[in-house]
SEDOFI-573871 format. One record per residue (C-alpha): residue in one letter; x, y, z; residue number from 1. Coordinates in steps of 0.5 Angstrom, whole numbers. Example, Ala and Ser with C-alpha at 12.3 -4.5 7.8 and 13.67 -1.06 7.14 Angstrom:
- res	east	north	up	n
- A	25	-9	16	1
- S	27	-2	14	2
% end
This chain:
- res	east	north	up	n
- X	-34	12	-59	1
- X	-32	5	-58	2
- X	-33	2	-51	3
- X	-28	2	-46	4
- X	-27	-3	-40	5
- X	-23	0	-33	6
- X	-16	-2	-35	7
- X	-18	2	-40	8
- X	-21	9	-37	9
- X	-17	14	-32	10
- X	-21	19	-28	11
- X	-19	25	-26	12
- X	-22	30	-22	13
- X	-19	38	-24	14
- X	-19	42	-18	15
- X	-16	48	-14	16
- X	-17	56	-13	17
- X	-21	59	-17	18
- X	-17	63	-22	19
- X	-12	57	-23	20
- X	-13	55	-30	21
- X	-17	49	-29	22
- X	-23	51	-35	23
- X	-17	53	-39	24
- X	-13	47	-38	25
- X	-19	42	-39	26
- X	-21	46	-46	27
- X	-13	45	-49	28
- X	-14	38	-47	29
- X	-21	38	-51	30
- X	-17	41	-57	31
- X	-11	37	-56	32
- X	-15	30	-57	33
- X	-19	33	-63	34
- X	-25	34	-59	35
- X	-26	40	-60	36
- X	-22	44	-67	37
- X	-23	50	-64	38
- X	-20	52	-56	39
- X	-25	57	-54	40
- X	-24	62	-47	41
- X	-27	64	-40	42
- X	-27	71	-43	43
- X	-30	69	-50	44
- X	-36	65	-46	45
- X	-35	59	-50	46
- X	-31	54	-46	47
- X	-34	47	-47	48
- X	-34	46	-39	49
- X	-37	53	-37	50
- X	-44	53	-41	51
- X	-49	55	-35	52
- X	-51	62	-37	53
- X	-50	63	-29	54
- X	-42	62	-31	55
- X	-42	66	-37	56
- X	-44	72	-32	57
- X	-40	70	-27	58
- X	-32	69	-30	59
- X	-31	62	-26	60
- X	-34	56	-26	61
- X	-40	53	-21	62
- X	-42	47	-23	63
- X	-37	41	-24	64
- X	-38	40	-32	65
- X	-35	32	-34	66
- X	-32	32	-40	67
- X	-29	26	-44	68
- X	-24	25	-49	69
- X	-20	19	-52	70
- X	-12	19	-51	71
- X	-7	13	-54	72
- X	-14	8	-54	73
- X	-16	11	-47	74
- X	-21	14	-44	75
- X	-21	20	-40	76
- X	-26	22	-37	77
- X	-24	30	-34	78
- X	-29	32	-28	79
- X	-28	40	-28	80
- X	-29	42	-21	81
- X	-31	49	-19	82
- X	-25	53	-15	83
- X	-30	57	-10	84
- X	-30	54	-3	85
- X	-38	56	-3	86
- X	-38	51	-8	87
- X	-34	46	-4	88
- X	-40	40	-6	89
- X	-38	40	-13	90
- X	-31	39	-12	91
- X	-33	33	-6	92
- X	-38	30	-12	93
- X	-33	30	-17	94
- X	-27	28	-12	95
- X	-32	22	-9	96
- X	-33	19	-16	97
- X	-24	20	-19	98
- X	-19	15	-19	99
- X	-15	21	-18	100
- X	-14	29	-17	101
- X	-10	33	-20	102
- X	-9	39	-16	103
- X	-8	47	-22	104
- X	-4	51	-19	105
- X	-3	58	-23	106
- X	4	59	-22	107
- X	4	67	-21	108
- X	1	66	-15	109
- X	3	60	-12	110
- X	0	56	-6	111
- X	-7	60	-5	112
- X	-12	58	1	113
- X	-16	55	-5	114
- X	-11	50	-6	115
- X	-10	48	1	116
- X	-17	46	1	117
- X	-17	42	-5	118
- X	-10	38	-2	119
- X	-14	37	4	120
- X	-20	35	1	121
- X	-17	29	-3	122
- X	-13	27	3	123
- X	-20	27	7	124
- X	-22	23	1	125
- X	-16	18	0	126
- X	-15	20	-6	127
- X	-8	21	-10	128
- X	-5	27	-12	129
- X	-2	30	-18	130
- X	0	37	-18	131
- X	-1	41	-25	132
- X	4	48	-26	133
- X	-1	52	-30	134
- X	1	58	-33	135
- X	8	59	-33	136
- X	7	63	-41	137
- X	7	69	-35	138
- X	13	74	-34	139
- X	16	74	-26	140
- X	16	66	-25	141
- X	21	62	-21	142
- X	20	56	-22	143
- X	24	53	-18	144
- X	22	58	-12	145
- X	15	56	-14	146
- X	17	48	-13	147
- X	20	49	-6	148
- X	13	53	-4	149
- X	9	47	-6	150
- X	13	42	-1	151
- X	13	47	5	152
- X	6	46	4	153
- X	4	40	3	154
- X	11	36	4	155
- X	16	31	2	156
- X	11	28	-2	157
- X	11	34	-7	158
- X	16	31	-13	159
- X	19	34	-20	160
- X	16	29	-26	161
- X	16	34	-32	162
- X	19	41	-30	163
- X	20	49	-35	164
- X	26	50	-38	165
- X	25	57	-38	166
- X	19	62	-36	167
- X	14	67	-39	168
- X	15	69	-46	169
- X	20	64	-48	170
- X	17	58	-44	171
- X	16	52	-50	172
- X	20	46	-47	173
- X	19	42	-42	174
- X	24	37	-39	175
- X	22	31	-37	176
- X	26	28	-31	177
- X	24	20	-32	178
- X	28	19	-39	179
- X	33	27	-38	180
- X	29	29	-45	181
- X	26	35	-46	182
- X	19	36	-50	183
- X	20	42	-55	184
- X	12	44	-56	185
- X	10	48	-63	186
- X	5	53	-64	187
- X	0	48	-65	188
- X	2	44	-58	189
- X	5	38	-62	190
- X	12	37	-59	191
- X	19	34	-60	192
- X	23	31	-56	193
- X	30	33	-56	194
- X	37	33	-51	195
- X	37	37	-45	196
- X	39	44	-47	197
- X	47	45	-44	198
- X	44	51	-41	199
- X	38	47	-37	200
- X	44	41	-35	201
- X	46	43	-28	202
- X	38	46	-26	203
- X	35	39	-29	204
- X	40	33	-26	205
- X	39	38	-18	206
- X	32	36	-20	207
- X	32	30	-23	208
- X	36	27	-16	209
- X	30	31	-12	210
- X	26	26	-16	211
- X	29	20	-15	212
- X	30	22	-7	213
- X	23	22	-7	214
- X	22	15	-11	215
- X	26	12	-6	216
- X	22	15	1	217
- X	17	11	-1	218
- X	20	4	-1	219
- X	26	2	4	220
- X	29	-2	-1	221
- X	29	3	-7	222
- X	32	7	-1	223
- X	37	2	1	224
- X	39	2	-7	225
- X	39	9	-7	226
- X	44	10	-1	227
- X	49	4	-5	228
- X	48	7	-12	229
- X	46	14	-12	230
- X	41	13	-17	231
- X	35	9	-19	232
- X	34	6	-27	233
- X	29	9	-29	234
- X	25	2	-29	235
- X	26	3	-21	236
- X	23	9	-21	237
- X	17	8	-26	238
- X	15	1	-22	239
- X	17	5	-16	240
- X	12	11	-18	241
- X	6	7	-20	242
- X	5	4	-13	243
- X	6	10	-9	244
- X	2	14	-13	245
- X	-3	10	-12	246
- X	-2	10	-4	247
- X	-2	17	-4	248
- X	5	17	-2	249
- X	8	22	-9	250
- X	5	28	-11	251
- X	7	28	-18	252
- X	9	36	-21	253
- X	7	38	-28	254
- X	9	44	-32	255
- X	4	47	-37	256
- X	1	52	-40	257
- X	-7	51	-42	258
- X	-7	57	-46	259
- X	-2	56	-50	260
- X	-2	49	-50	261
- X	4	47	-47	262
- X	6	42	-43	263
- X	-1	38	-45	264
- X	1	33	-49	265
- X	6	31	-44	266
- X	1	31	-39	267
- X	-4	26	-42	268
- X	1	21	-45	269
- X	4	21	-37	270
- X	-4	20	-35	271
- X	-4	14	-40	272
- X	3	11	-39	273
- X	3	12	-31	274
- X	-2	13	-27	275
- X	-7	8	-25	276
- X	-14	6	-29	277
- X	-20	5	-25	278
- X	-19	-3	-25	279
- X	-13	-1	-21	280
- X	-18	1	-15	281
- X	-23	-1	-11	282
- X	-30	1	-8	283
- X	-32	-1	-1	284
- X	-39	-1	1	285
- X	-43	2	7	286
- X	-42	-6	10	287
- X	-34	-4	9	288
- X	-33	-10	4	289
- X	-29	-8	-2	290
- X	-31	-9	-9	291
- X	-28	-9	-16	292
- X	-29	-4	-21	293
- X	-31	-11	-25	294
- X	-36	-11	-32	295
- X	-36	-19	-31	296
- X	-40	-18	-24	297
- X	-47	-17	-24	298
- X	-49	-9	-24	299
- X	-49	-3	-19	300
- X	-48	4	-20	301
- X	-47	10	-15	302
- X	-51	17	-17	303
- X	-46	23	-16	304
- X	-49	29	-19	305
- X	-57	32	-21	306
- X	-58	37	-26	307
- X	-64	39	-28	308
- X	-64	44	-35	309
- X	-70	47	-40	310
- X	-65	45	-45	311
- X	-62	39	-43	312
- X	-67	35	-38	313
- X	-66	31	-31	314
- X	-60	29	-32	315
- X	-58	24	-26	316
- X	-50	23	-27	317
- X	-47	16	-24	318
- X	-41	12	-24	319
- X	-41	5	-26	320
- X	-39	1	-20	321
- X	-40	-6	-23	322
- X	-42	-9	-29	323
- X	-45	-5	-34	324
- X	-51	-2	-35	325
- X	-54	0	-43	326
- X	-61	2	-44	327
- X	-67	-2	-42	328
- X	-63	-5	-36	329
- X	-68	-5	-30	330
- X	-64	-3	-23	331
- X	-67	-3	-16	332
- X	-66	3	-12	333
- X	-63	1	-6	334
- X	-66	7	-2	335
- X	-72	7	-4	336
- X	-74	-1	-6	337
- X	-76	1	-12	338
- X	-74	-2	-19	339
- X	-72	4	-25	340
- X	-72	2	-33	341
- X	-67	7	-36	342
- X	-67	9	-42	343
- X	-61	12	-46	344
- X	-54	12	-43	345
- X	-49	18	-44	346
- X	-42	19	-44	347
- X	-43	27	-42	348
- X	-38	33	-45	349
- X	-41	39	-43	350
- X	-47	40	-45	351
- X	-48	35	-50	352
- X	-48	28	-49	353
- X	-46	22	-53	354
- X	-51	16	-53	355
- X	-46	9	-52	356
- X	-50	2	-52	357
- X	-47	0	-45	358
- X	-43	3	-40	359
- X	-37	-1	-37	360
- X	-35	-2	-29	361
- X	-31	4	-28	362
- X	-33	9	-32	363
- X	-38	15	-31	364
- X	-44	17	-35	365
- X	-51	20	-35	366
- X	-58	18	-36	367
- X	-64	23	-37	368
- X	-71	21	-33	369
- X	-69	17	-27	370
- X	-76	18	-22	371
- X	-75	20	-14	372
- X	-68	20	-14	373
- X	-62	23	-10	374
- X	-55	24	-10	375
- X	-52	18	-8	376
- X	-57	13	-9	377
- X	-54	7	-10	378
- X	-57	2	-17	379
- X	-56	-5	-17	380
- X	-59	-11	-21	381
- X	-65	-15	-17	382
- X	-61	-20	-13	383
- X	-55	-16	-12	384
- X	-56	-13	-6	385
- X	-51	-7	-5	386
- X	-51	0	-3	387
- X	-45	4	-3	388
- X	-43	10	3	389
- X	-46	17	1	390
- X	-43	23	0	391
- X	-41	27	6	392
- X	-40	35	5	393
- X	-36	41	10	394
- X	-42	43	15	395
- X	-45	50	13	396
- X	-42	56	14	397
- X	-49	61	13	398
- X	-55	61	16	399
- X	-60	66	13	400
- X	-68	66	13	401
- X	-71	66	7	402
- X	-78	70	5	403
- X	-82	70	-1	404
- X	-83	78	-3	405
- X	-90	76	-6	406
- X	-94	74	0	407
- X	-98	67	-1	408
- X	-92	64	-6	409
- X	-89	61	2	410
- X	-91	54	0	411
- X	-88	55	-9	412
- X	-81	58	-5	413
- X	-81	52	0	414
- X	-83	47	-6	415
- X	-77	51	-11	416
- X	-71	51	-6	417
- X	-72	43	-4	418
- X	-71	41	-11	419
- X	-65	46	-11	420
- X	-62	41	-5	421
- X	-64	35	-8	422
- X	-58	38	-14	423
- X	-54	41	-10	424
- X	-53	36	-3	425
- X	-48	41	0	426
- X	-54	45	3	427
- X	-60	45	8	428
- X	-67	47	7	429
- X	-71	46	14	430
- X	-78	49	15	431
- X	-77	51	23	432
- X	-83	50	27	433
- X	-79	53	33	434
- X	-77	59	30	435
- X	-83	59	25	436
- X	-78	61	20	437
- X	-76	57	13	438
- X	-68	56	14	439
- X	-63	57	9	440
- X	-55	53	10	441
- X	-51	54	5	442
- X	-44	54	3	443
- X	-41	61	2	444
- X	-45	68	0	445
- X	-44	66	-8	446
- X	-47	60	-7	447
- X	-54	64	-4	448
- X	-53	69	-9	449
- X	-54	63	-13	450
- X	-60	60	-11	451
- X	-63	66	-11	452
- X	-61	67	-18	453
- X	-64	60	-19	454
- X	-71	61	-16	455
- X	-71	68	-20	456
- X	-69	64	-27	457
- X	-72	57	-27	458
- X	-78	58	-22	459
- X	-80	64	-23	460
- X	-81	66	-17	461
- X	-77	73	-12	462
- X	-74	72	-6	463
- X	-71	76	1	464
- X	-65	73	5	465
- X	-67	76	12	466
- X	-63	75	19	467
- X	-65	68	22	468
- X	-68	68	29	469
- X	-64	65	34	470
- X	-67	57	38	471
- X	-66	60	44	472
- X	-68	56	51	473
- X	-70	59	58	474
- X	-68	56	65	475
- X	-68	58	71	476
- X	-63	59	77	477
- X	-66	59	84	478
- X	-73	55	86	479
- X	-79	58	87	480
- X	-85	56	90	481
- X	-93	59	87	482
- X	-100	56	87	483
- X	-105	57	82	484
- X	-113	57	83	485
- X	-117	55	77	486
- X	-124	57	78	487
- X	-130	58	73	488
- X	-137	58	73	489
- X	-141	59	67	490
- X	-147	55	68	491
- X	-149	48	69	492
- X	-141	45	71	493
- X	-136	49	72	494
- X	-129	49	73	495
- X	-125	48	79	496
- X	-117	46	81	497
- X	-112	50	86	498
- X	-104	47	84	499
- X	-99	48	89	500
- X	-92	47	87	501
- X	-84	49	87	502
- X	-79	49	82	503
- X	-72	49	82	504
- X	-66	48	76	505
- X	-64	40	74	506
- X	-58	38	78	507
- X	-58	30	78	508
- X	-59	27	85	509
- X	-61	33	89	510
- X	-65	33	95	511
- X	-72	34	95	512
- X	-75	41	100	513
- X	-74	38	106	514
- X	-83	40	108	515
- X	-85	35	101	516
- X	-85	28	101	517
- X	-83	25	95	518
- X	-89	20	92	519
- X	-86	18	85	520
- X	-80	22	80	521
- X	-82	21	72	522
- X	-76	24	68	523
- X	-77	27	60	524
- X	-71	28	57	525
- X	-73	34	53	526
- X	-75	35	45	527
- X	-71	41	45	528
- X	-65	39	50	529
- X	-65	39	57	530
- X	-69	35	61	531
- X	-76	36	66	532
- X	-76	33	72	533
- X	-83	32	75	534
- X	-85	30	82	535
- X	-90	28	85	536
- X	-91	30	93	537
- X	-98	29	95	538
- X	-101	26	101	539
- X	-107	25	102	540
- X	-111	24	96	541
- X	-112	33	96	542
- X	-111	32	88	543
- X	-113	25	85	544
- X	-107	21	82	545
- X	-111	22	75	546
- X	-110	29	75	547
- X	-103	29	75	548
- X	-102	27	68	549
- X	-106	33	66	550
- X	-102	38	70	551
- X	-95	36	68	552
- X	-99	37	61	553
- X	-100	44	63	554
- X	-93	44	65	555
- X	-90	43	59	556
- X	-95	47	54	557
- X	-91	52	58	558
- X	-85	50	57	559
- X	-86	50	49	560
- X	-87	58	50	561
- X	-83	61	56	562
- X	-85	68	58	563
- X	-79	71	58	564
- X	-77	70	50	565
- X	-83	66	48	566
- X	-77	60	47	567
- X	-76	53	49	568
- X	-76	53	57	569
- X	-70	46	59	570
- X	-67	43	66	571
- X	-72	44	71	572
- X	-75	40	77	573
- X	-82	41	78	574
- X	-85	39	85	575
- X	-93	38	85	576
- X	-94	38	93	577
- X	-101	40	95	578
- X	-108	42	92	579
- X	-115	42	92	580
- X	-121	40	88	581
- X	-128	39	87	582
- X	-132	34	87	583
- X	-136	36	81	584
- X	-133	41	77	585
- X	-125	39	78	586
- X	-123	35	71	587
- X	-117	34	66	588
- X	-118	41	63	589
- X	-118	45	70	590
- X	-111	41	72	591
- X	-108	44	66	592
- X	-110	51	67	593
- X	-108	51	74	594
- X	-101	47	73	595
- X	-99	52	67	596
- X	-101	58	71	597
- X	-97	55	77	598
- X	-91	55	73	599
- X	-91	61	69	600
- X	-92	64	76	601
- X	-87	61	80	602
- X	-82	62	73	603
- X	-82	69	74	604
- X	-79	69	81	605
- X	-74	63	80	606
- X	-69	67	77	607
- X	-70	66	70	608
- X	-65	66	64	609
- X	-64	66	57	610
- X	-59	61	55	611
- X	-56	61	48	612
- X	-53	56	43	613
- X	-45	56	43	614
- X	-41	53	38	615
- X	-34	50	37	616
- X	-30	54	31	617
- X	-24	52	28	618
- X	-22	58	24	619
- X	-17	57	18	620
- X	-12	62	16	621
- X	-6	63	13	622
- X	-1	66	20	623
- X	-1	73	17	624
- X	-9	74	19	625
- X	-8	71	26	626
- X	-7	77	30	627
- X	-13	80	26	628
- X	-17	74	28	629
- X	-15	74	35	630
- X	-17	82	36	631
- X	-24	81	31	632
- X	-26	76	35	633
- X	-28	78	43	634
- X	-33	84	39	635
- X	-37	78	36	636
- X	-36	75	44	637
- X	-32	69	42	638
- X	-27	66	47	639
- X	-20	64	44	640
- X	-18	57	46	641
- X	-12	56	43	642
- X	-8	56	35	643
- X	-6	49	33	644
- X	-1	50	26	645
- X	-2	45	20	646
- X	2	46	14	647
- X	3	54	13	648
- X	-5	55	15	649
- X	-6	57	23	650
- X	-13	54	27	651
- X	-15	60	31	652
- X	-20	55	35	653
- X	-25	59	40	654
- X	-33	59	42	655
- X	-38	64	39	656
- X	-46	64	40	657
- X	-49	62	33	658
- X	-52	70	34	659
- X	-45	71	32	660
- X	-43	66	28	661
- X	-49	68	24	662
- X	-45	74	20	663
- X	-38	71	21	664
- X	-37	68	15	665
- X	-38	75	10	666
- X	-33	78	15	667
- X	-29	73	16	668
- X	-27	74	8	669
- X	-27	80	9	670
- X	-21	80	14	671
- X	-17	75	11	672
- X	-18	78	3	673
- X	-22	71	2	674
- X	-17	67	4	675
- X	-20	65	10	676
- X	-26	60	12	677
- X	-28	56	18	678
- X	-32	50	21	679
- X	-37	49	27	680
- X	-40	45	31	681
- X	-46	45	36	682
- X	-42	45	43	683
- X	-47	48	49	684
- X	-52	53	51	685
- X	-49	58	55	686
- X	-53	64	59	687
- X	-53	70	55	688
- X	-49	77	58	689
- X	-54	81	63	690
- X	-55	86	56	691
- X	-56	82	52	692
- X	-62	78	56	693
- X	-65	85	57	694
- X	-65	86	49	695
- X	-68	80	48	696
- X	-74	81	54	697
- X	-75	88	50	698
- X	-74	85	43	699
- X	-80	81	45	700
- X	-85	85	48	701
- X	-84	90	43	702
- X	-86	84	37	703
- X	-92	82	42	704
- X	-95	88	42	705
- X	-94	89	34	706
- X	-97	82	34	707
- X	-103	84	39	708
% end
């Protein structure tokens, strides 16, 4: 394959709901361009895009396969995206690196909650979107229902290009609404173009000027000549549709059919004839300026994608930003400061590769070896200093605990999952100190079952999911006062040191007891949230300024294991007023003694309470589950806040205690049949309900004394 410079590369990013054809429509492709001479299917296992063993077993694609193709001395590169929400980080990777999205919709089913999420996420990421019908060889399908369908969803930008004549058996014609021509398409998806049959005359010209509407919304003058002429010439709609698919403002419709080929051709000489190429766009890098796909400029390129294989290496997927890149060219990692000679660069086809002598700006490739790198590490030559944004995923929807189910392989499973996120970004591996727990933060319950499958197959190594512990925190609410007297005589030197004290909740800018007098306030604001307020009210040098580091040592030990949970303890006052000491036997190691036991005896008797994390939830689901969701959630004790509308999905926004959240999603699918997903943010801690706060004391006195 000849090399290809950005005028003359499109790169598109499939995406959708699982099930829609996106796999199917890209194999079609393949086949239609004398790729491949055979088509396969999803149900036969030997697709091009769907080769890992894990999709074999699955039915449906997990990881985002490229594939590449020459149309009309063009490259097309194609990035099949899973359709999954728990594999949402795929389609982000894809999306980030695409000129452009084409969302597949499968026409018996419409509008379906995956396919909001794949509009929504090109949105995020500005990207244009073209809109493919797939599956219109299916019996029962209104097309023109199904059209009306796509704008209630996403607007008056949804416009007709390429429209069926009929549907189900008959469906081998397609009308294009640009020239009014229609596309007869044979058994081997070669077409000719023919009139309009006299049957479909009235239904096309209705959608012909829906087109044309939409054409001139995106430009007053197009508009203004609309209105005085009642169409547009098919050079105004053209010029017209190029810039403003470009700015996101149309949302071009296709009608296909990906197993039967139907409507593929088409497709690619529109993809070729109209849609922008990778010189039509620009980058921006993290310092906001904007940068050309140029190959004349001096070289960068942008990691979006790892995977490592037995069979087919350590594949580092990039996209080639400036100038280009071939074998023995020698790039800096911006991140890391550290220069990386690559060897052979690929263009990527599934799982097999084509070695290129150069890749030119704008199109995307692969190379094997790279050492210490991450998904979206910048490249660039020596003196080019350069760094493009990385990439940003939803916030994890599980968390779980991970335990290896052989005991002593805790380090190989820990080692094993970080390589796993070093492929997959969209999750989170954290070793918690606090909860003395390996978490895991993951996407959805199919994405968990991969990885454990992964570490099963690949890594060899057996694992348990179990419930992660919950990072309570513990505060008081009422002061209390205590003392405490260290004293130990054991021979030679003994120890000696009496603490007395007050503590009392954190409010910023009360007023001290009215029998202390305030000597000096020291403020910690708190690893684990919240505050500590330390007061120092000794008069008459009872205890020695040198010993009060020493007790607010003792303090804080305390407060890293409360007593009611063994949990962080935040937003107290300690007040230090009197004391005593020795002479000879008072030292450091006493005053902390003395200052811990002080505090844990004062804590008890100052009204003691276990707090919680809280989080903001916008749960997002169609209006027929709204009620469902509004009685399911005051048992996981969520506070429903309101419902905000967007598009035809409703925001069910409430607050829930992350030991909730924990399980939510799973019930949450199965609610909504899988039709519902939701986003979290960390809001406040909250004191837990009277019960709850009993079944935790209990829960840690009875996990004490088994430790004990």
């Amino acid at each position: 394959m000849k090399v290809y410079e950005a005028q003359d590369i499109r790169n598109i990013a499939f995406i959708g709901n699982t099930g829609s054809g996106k796999t199917t429509f890209t194999e079609s492709i393949l086949h239609q361009s004398g790729v491949i001479n055979r088509k396969g299917t999803v149900e036969d296992n030997n697709t091009v895009s769907d080769f890992i063993e894990i999709e074999h077993e699955k039915g449906y694609s997990i990881y985002t396969s490229p594939v590449f193709l020459e149309w009309k001395n063009t490259k097309i590169n194609i990035l099949d995206a899973p359709g999954l929400d728990d594999f949402v980080g795929e389609s982000i990777n894809a999306l980030t690196v695409a000129d452009f999205a084409t969302v597949v919709v499968n026409a018996s089913n419409g509008v379906e909650f995956g396919t909001d999420i794949a509009v929504n996420n090109s949105r995020n990421l500005n990207k244009p979107i073209a809109i493919a019908v797939n599956k219109l060889d299916a019996e029962n399908i209104d097309f023109s229902e199904l059209y009306n369908n796509l704008k209630d969803s996403f607007g008056t930008k949804v416009a007709p290009f390429i429209v069926p004549v009929s549907t189900g058996a008959a469906f081998n014609q397609v009308i294009d609404l640009v020239n009014m021509k229609a596309f007869t398409f044979a058994a081997n998806g070669k077409y000719t173009v023919e009139d309009i049959p006299a049957s479909a005359e009235a239904e096309a010209s209705e959608f012909r000027n829906q087109l044309v509407e939409a054409i001139a919304e995106t430009n007053e003058d197009l508009m203004n000549k609309y209105f005085e002429e009642g169409d547009l010439s098919n050079e105004d709609i053209i010029s017209a549709f190029k810039i403003a698919f470009k700015n996101c403002d149309i949302y071009p419709v296709f009608a296909i059919s990906g197993r039967q080929s139907i409507g593929i051709n088409s497709y690619l000489d529109f993809v070729v004839d109209y849609f922008p190429s990778a010189k039509d766009f620009m980058s921006k890098t993290t310092d906001d300026r904007e940068i050309a796909f140029d190959s004349k400029e001096q070289t960068s390129l942008f990691i979006y994608k790892l995977y490592s294989d037995p069979k087919l290496g350590d594949l580092s997927y990039f996209k080639v930003m400036t100038g280009s890149i071939g074998s023995g060219h020698e790039l800096v990692n911006h991140k890391k400061g550290s220069a990386e000679r690559f060897g052979q660069v690929y263009s990527i086809r599934g799982k097999n590769r084509e070695e290129l002598p150069t890749l030119q700006a704008g199109d995307l490739g692969a190379t094997v070896k790279l050492k210490n790198t991450h998904i979206s590490d910048t490249y660039h030559d020596k003196l080019f200093d350069i760094e493009y944004p990385i990439i940003k995923y939803p916030r994890q929807k599980i968390r779980i605990a991970v335990v290896p189910k052989t005991k002593g392989e805790e380090e190989k499973v820990g080692t094993s999952l970080h390589t796993i996120a070093l492929e997959d970004a969209s999750i989170i591996v954290e070793h918690s100190q606090e909860l003395r727990q390996m978490l895991l933060f993951a996407q959805g319950d199919q994405q968990l079952q991969l990885i454990k499958w992964r570490l099963s197959n690949r890594f060899k190594v057996e694992i348990e999911f179990i419930n992660p512990r919950v990072p309570y925190r513990e505060t008081i609410t009422k002061p209390a006062r205590a003392s405490y007297r260290h004293k130990k005589q054991s021979g030679g030197a003994g120890q000696f040191a009496e603490v007395h004290m007050i503590i009392e909740p954190f409010v910023e800018d009360s007023p001290a007891p009215g029998d202390v007098t305030v000597r000096g306030r020291d403020l910690h604001k708190l690893n684990w949230g919240g505050n500590l307020e330390y007061v120092s009210c000794i008069v008459g040098g009872v205890i020695d300024a040198r010993f009060m580091p020493a007790i607010l040592k003792g303090v804080m030990e305390k407060m890293e294991f409360g007593p009611l949970t063994g949990s962080f303890v935040r937003d107290i006052r300690v007040y230090v007023y009197d004391g005593k000491m020795h002479p000879v036997d008072s030292n450091e190691a006493a005053f902390k003694m003395a200052g811990r036991n002080a505090f844990k005896q004062a804590f008890v008797e100052a009204g003691p309470k276990i707090l919680e994390p809280i989080y903001d939830v916008n749960i997002i689901v169609p209006e027929t589950y709204v009620g469902d969701i509004m009685s399911d959630l005051p048992t996981r004790r969520g506070v429903i806040l309101g419902i905000d509308v967007e598009g035809k999905v409703q925001i069910v926004k409430a607050k829930m205690p992350l030991a909730e959240l924990d399980h939510y999603y799973s019930s949450l699918k199965s609610i909504t049949q899988a039709r519902g997903t939701f986003t979290s943010e960390f809001a406040e801690y909250q004191q837990v309900p009277p019960n709850v706060q009993q079944e935790l004391m209990n829960d840690y006195m009875k996990q004490s004394e088994d430790e004990e």
